[in-house]
N, C-alpha and C positions, 0 to 999 in steps of 0.2 A: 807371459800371461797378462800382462799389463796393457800390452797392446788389444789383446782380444777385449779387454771390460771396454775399448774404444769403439768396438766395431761398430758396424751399422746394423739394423736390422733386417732381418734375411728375404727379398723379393716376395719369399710366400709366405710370408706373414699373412694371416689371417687377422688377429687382434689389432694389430697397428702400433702395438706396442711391443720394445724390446722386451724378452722374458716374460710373456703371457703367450701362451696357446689354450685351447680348448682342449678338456681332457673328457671326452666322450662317455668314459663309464662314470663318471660323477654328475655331467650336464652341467659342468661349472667353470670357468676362466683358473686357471691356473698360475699361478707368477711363481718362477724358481730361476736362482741365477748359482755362480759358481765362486766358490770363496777359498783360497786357499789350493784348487785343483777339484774340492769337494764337490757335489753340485746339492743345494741348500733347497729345500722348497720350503715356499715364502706363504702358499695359503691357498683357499679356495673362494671365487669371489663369482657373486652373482652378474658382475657386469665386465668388457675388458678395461673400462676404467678404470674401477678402486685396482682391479691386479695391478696395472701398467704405475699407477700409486702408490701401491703396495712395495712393487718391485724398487722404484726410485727412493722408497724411505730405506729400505735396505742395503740397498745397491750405497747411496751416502751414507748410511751410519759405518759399512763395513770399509767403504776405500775412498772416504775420505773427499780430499781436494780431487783425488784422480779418478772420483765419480764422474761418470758422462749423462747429465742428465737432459731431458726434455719437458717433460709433465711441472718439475718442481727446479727451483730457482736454487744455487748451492750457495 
């Protein structure tokens, strides 16, 4: 599991950001990532940025030094 919180994010990424997609019946950016095996959702946000923010503050408070982040500095 540890290797997958490395991964890259996926070609068709629309958002640009790891763990944000667009969730169509809301009309809002999405950020959820997967803790534990769980999969967590992290919010609903008017732009892909605060998600892609969103996602990184959670993504480091849950794993740590072995966060991969881009948006926010560890």
């Amino acid at each position: 599991e540890e290797n997958n919180r490395n991964s890259r994010k996926k070609s068709t990424n629309t958002s640009g950001y790891r763990g944000v997609h667009f969730n169509k019946q809301t009309n809002k950016w999405q950020a959820r990532a997967r803790v534990n095996g769980k999969r967590c959702h992290i919010g609903l946000y008017d732009n892909p940025l605060d998600a892609g923010i969103a996602y990184e503050n959670f993504i480091v408070k849950n794993h740590g030094v072995f966060a991969n982040t881009i948006l926010i500095s560890n």
